[in-house]
LUMRO-826145 format. One line per 4 residues: their letters; for each residue x, y, z of C-alpha. Coordinates in steps of 0.25 Angstrom, whole numbers, plus 5000, padded with zeros to 4 digits. Last residue first. Layout:
a = X Y Z ~ ...
END
This chain:
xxxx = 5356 5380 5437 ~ 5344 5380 5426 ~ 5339 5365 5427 ~ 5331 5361 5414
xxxx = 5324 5348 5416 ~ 5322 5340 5404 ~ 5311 5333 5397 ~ 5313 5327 5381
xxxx = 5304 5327 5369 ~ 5307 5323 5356 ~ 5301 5328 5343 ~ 5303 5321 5329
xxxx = 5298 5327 5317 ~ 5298 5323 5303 ~ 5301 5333 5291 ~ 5308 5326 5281
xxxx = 5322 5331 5285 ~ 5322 5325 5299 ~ 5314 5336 5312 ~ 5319 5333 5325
xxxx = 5311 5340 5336 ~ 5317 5339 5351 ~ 5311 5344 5363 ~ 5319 5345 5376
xxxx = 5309 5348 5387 ~ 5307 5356 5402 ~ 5308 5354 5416 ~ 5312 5363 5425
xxxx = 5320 5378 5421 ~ 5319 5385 5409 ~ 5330 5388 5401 ~ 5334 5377 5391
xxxx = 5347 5376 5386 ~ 5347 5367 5373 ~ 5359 5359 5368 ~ 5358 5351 5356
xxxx = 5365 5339 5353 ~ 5360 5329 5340 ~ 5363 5315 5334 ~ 5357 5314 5319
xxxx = 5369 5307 5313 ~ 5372 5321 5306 ~ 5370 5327 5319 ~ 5358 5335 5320
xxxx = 5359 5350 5326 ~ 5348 5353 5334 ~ 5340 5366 5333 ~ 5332 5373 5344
xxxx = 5317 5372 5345 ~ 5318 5363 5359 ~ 5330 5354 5352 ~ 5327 5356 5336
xxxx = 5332 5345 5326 ~ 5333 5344 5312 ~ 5335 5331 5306 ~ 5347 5328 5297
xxxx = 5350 5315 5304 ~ 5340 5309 5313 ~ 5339 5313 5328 ~ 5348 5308 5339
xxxx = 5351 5314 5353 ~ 5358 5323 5363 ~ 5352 5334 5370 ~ 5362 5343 5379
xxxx = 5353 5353 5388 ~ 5357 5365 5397 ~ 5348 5370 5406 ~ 5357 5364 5417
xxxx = 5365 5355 5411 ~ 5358 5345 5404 ~ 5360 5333 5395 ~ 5349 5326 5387
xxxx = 5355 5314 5380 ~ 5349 5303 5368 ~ 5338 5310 5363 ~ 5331 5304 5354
xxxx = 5324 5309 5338 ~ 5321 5301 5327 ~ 5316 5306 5314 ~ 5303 5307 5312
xxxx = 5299 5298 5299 ~ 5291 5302 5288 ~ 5304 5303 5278 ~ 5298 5308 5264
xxxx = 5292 5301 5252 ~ 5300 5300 5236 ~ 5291 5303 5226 ~ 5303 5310 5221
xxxx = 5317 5306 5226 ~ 5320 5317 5238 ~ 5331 5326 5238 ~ 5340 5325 5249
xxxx = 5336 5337 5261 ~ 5345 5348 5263 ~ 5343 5353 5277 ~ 5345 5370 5283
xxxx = 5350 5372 5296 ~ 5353 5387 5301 ~ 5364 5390 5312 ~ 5361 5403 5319
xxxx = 5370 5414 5313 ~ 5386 5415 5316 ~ 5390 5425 5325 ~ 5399 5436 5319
xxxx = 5412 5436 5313 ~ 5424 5445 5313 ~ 5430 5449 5297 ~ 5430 5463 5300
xxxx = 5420 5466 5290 ~ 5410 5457 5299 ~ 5406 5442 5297 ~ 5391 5437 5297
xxxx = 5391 5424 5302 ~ 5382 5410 5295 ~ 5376 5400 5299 ~ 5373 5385 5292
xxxx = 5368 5371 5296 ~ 5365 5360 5286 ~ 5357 5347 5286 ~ 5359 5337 5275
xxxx = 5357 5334 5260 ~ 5368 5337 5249 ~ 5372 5347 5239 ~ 5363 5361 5242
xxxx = 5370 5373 5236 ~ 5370 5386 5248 ~ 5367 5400 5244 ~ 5370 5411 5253
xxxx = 5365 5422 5259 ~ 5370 5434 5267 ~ 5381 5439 5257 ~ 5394 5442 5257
xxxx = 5398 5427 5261 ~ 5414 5426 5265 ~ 5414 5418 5278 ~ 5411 5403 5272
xxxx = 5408 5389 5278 ~ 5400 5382 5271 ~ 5401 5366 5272 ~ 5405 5367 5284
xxxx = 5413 5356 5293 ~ 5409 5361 5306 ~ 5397 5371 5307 ~ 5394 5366 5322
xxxx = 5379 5363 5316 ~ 5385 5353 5305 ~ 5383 5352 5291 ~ 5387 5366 5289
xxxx = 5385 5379 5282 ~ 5394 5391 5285 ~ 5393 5404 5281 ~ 5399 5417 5286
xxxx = 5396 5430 5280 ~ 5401 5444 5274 ~ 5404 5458 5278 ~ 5394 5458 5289
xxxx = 5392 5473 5296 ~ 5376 5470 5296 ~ 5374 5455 5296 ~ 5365 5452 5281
xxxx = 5354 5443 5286 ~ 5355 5428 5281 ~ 5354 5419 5269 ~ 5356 5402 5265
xxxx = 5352 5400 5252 ~ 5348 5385 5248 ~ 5353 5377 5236 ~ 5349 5366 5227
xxxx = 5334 5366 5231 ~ 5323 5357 5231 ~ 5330 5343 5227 ~ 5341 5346 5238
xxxx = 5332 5348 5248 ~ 5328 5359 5257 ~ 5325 5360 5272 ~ 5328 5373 5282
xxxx = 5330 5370 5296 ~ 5332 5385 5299 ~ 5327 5394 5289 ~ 5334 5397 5277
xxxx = 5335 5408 5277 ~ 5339 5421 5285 ~ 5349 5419 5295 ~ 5352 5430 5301
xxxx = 5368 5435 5302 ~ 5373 5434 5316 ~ 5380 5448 5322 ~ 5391 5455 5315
xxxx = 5402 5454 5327 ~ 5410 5467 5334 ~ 5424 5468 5340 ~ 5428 5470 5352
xxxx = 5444 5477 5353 ~ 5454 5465 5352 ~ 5459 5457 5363 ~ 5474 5454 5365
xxxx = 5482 5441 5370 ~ 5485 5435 5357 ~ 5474 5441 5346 ~ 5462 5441 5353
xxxx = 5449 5445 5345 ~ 5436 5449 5351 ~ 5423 5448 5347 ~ 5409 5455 5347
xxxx = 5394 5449 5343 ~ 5389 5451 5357 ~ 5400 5457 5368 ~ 5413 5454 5369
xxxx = 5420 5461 5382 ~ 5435 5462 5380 ~ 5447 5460 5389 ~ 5461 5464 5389
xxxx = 5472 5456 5400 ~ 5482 5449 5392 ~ 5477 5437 5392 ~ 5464 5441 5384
xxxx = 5451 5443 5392 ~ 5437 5441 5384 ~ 5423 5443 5387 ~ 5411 5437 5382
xxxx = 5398 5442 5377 ~ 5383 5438 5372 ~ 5380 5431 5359 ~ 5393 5431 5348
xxxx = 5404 5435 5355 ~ 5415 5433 5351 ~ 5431 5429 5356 ~ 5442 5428 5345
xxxx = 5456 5421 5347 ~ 5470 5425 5344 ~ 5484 5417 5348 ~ 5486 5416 5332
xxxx = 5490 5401 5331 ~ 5482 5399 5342 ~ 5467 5405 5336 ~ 5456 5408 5348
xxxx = 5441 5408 5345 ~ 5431 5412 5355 ~ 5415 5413 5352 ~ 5406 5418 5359
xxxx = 5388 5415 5362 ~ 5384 5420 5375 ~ 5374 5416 5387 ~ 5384 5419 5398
xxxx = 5397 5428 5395 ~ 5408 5422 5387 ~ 5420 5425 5396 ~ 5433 5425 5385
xxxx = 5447 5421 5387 ~ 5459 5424 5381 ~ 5473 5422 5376 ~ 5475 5406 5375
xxxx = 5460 5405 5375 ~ 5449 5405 5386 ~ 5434 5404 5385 ~ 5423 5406 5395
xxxx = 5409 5404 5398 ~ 5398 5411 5401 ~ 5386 5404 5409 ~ 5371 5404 5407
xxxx = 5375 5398 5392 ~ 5386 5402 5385 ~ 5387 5399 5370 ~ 5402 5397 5366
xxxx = 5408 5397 5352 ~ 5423 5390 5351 ~ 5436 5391 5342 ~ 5449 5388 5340
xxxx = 5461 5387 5351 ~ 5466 5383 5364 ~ 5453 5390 5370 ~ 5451 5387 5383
xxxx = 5435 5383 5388 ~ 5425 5387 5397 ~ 5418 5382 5411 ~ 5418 5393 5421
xxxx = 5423 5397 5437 ~ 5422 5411 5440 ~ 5430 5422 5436 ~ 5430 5432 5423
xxxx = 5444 5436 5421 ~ 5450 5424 5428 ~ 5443 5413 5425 ~ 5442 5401 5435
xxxx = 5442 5390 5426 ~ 5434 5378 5419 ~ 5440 5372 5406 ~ 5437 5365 5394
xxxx = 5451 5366 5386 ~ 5451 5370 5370 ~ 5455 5367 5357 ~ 5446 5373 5344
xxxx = 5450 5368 5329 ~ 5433 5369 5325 ~ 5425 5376 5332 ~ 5419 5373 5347
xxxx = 5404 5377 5349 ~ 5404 5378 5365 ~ 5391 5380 5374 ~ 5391 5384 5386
xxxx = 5378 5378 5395 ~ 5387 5376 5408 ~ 5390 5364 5408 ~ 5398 5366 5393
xxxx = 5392 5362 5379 ~ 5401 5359 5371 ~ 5400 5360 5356 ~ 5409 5354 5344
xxxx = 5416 5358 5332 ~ 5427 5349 5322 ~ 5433 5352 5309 ~ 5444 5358 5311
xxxx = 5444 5350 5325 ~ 5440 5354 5337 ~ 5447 5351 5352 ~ 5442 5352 5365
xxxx = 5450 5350 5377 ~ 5445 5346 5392 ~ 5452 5351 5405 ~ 5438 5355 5410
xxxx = 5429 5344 5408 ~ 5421 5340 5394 ~ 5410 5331 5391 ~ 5408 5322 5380
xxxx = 5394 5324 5375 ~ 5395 5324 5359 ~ 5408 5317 5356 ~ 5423 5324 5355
xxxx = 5433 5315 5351 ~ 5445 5313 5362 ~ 5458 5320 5363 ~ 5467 5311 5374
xxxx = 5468 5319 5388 ~ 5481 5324 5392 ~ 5478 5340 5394 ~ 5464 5336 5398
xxxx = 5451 5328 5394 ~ 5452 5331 5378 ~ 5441 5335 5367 ~ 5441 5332 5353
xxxx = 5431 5336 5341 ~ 5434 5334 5326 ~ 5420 5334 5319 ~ 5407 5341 5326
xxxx = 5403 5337 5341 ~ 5392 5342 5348 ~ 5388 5342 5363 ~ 5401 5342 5368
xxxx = 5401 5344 5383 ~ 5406 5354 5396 ~ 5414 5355 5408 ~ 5412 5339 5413
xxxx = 5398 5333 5411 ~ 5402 5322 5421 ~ 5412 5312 5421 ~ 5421 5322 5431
xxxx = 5412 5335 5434 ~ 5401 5341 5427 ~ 5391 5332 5430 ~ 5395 5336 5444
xxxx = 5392 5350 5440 ~ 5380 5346 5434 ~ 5374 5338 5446 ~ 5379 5350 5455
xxxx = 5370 5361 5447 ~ 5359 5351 5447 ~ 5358 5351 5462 ~ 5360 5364 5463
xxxx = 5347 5367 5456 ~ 5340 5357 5463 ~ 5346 5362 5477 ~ 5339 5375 5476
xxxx = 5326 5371 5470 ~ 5326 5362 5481 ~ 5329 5371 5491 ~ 5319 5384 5486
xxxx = 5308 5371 5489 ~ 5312 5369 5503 ~ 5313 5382 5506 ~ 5313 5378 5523
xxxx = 5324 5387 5526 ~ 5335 5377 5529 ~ 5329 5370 5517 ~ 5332 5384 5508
xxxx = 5346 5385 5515 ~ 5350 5372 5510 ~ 5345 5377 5496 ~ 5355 5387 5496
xxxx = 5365 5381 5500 ~ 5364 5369 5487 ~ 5361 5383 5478 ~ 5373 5388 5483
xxxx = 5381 5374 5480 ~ 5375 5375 5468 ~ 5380 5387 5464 ~ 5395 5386 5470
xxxx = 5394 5372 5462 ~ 5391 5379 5451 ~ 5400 5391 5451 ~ 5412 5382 5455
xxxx = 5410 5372 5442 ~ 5426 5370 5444 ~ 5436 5374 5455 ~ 5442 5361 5457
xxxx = 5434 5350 5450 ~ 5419 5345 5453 ~ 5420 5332 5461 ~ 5421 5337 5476
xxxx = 5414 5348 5477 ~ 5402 5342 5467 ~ 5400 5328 5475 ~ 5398 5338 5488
xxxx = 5390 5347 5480 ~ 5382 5335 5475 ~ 5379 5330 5489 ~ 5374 5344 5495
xxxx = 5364 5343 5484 ~ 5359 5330 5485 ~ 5359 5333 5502 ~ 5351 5346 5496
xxxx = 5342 5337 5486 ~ 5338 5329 5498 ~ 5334 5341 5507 ~ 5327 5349 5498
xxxx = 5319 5336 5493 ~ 5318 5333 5510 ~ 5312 5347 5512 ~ 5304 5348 5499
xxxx = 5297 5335 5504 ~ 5294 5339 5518 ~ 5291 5352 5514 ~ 5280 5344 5505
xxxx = 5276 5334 5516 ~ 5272 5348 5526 ~ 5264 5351 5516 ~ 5257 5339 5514
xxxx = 5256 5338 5528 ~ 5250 5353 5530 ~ 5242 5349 5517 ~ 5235 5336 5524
xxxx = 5235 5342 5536 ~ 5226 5354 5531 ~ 5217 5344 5523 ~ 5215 5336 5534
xxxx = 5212 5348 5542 ~ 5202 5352 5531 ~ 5197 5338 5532 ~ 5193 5338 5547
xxxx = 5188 5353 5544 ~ 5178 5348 5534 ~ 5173 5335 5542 ~ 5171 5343 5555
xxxx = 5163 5354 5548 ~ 5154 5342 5542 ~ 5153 5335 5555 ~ 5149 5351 5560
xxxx = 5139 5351 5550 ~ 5134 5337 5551 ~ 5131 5341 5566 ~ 5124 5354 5565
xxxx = 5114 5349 5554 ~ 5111 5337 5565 ~ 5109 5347 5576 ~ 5102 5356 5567
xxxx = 5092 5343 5563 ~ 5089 5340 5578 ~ 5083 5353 5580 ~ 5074 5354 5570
xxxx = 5070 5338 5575 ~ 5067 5342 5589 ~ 5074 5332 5596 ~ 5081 5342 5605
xxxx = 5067 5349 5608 ~ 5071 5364 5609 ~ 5068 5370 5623 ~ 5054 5380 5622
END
C-alpha cells in the first residue's frame, strides 16, 4: 500500500532529516570559517615576519654602509667581516622564504654594527676605565695634553696611559678584556695587524711597568720594546717590563700566552709558568706555586674594636713555597697598602686592630727561587667602631641606585651609589665600595635574552637593600 505523505510517522523523519542536515551546514560553514580564519592569519604572520625581515635588512644594509665609511682603516675587520656575513646570510634566508632564521640573522648583526659604531669617533672608542685609584693620566696621541683619568672615559688607539707610584686603574676593553694596570706603568692603546699571530686585535704597548689581563671570548695581546705576548682566550697573565734594565717578565696565571722576543725565539707559557726576557732573549719556562687557600676569616667577616683587639688572618701551606706574600689594603686595586710584606714563613698571621673601616687582603706563595705565584682571591673583613652601652643600632637600609648599565655584548658596566662601608654583591659576586659609597662592577653574563642585574647592599648593622634591574644579554 503507497505511504501517506501526511502520515505523521512520516512527516516527523522528514523534519528529523532537515534540522540534521541545517546542523551539518552550520558545522561545516564554521569549520571553513575557522580554516580561513587560520589560513589568513597564517598567511598575516609570514606577512609580518616578511616585512620585520625586510625592515631590519634595509637597517642592517644602512649600518654597514655608515660602518665602511666611519670605522678607521683596517680596524674592527673581523667584526665587520661577521656582521657583514651575518647581513648575507640573512638576505639569502628571505630569498628563501626563512623569515624567522632572517631575523635572527640580522638582529645579531645588527648589534654587532651598533657596537662598532659606538666604537668609532665619540663613541666607546677601544676600551674604558671602570676604576680609578690615585694618580692616573691618559693622553689623545703623540701631542695630546695629559688629562686625569675619571671612571668611564673612553680610550681610542693612539691613547697613552700613565700610573703613578701610587696610582692603579682597570679598563675594560670592547671585547670583554680586562686590564689591572700597576703602579708607574706607560702604555699605547693600539690596534694592529700582528705578525706572528695575524688577524686584526685590540691590545696595548708596553713602554714600561706593569699590567694583569683577563681575557674574555677573545685573547689579547701585549707588546714591549723587545717582545710580545698572544694571551689566549679566557686567561688570566701578567707582563711587566723594566727600561732601565731592557727585561720584562710574561706569566701565566689561568690559561696560556705565548711569547716572541725580537730576535726570533718563542716560548709557549702554559698555567702558573713564566718567562723572563733579559734584552732580546727568552729564558727556558719556568714553573709557579699555585694560589695559597684562604682559610679564615671568612669573606665579609665583622668584628668591632670593643670585641677584639686583633684578628688572624690564615691560609693552606703551598707545597714548594718558601715563604708568603701579604698585603692588606684599604682599596680593592691594593694601592697605598697598609701591609705589604714578602717575607712571611708561616701561613697565618695576626693583624692589631687601630681604626674602623673596610679592609681587603690576599696573599702569594713565593718559590725558592724567589718567582711568585698568583695571588689568592681577595677577602673583606670590616672593623666596626665600638658602641656606647645602651646605645641602639642603625635600622635603616642603606640606599641603593643605579646610576649607568653599559653593555657590550654580554658584557655589563653598572654604575651607582650605595652607603659608605656597605658590602655589596652584583648577582652573588662582590662589589668593591668607594670610600664615598660609588661602586663599578663588571659582570658577564652568559645566557642569551632577557635576563636581571640584582644588587644587595648590606651597611654595617645588618640592613639590607635589593635592587633589581632587567637587561638583554646579546652574545655576538
Amino acid at each position: 500500500m503507497p505511504s501517506n505523505p501526511f502520515d505523521k510517522r512520516t512527516r516527523g523523519w522528514y523534519t528529523v532529516s532537515v534540522d540534521t542536515l541545517r546542523g551539518a551546514l552550520v558545522l561545516l560553514l564554521v569549520a571553513l570559517a575557522a580554516g580561513m580564519g587560520w589560513l589568513g592569519y597564517q598567511r598575516w604572520s609570514a606577512g609580518e615576519a616578511e616585512r620585520e625581515a625586510g625592515d631590519l635588512l634595509a637597517e642592517v644594509a644602512e649600518l654597514l654602509a655608515r660602518a665602511e665609511a666611519t670605522r678607521p682603516s683596517g680596524a674592527f675587520g673581523e667584526e665587520y667581516d661577521a656582521a657583514r656575513r651575518g647581513y648575507e646570510e640573512a638576505v639569502a634566508d628571505v630569498e628563501a622564504e626563512r623569515y624567522v632564521e632572517a631575523v635572527g640573522k640580522g638582529k645579531r648583526s645588527r648589534a654587532l654594527l651598533l657596537a662598532l659604531l659606538e666604537a668609532g669617533p665619540g663613541g666607546a672608542g677601544e676600551a674604558q676605565f671602570i676604576g680609578v685609584t690615585g694618580g692616573v693620566e691618559f693622553r689623545r696621541g703623540e701631542r695630546g695634553e695629559w688629562e686625569e683619568a675619571r671612571a668611564r672615559v673612553v680610550l681610542r688607539s693612539g691613547d697613552y696611559v700613565k700610573t703613578a707610584a701610587n696610582g692603579s686603574a682597570e679598563i675594560v676593553f670592547l671585547d670583554g678584556t680586562l686590564y689591572t694596570v700597576r703602579p708607574n706603568t706607560l702604555f699605547l692603546v693600539t690596534r694592529k695587524q700582528s705578525q706572528l699571530f695575524g688577524g686584526s686585535e685590540q691590545a696595548i704597548r708596553m713602554e714600561y711597568g706593569w699590567v694583569n689581563l683577563n681575557t674574555a671570548q677573545r685573547g689579547g695581546r701585549v707588546e714591549t720594546p723587545r717582545a710580545e705576548a698572544r694571551v689566549e682566550r679566557e686567561s688570566e697573565a701578567a707582563v711587566t717590563y723594566d727600561q732601565a734594565t731592557s727585561s720584562g717578565t710574561f706569566v701565566a696565571y689561568r690559561g696560556a700566552l705565548d711569547v716572541e722576543s725580537e730576535s726570533g725565539e718563542t716560548r709557549r707559557v702554559e698555567a702558573l709558568e713564566q718567562v723572563s726576557q733579559t734584552r732580546g732573549e727568552l729564558s727556558a719556562v719556568r714553573q709557579l706555586p699555585a694560589a695559597p687557600l684562604v682559610l679564615r676569616p671568612n669573606d665579609n667577616f665583622e668584628t668591632s674594636l670593643d670585641a677584639a683587639d686583633e684578628l688572624t688572618l690564615a691560609w693552606e701551606e703551598v707545597p714548594g713555597a718558601a715563604r708568603y706574600a701579604l698585603q692588606v689594603s684599604r682599596s680593592r686595586l691594593f694601592v697605598d697598602n697598609l701591609i705589604d710584606v714578602d717575607s712571611r714563613n708561616r701561613p697565618s698571621a695576626r693583624l692589631g686592630l687601630r681604626g674602623e673601616g673596610t679592609y681587603e687582603w690576599r696573599v702569594a706563595a713565593r718559590g725558592r727561587d724567589g718567582l711568585q705565584g698568583p695571588w689568592s682571591t681577595p677577602r673583606t673583613f670590616r672593623v666596626l667602631a665600638a658602641r656606647a652601652p645602651g646605645e641602639s643600632g642603625d635600622l635603616t637600609p642603606p640606599p641603593l641606585e643605579i646610576d649607568q648599565v653599559q653593555a657590550y655584548g654580554s658584557i655589563f658596566i653598572v654604575s651607582g651609589r650605595t652607603e659608605a662601608g656597605a658590602s655589596l654583591r652584583l648577582n652573588g659576586e662582590p662589589v668593591a665600595v668607594a670610600a664615598n659609597g660609588s661602586f663599578t662592577k663588571t659582570l658577564q653574563l652568559t645566557a642569551e635574552g632577557w635576563a636581571f642585574l640584582e644588587l644587595e647592599a648590606m651597611d654595617i648593622s645588618g640592613n639590607e637593600t635589593t635592587l633589581r634591574r632587567r637587561v638583554f644579554v646579546d652574545t655576538l
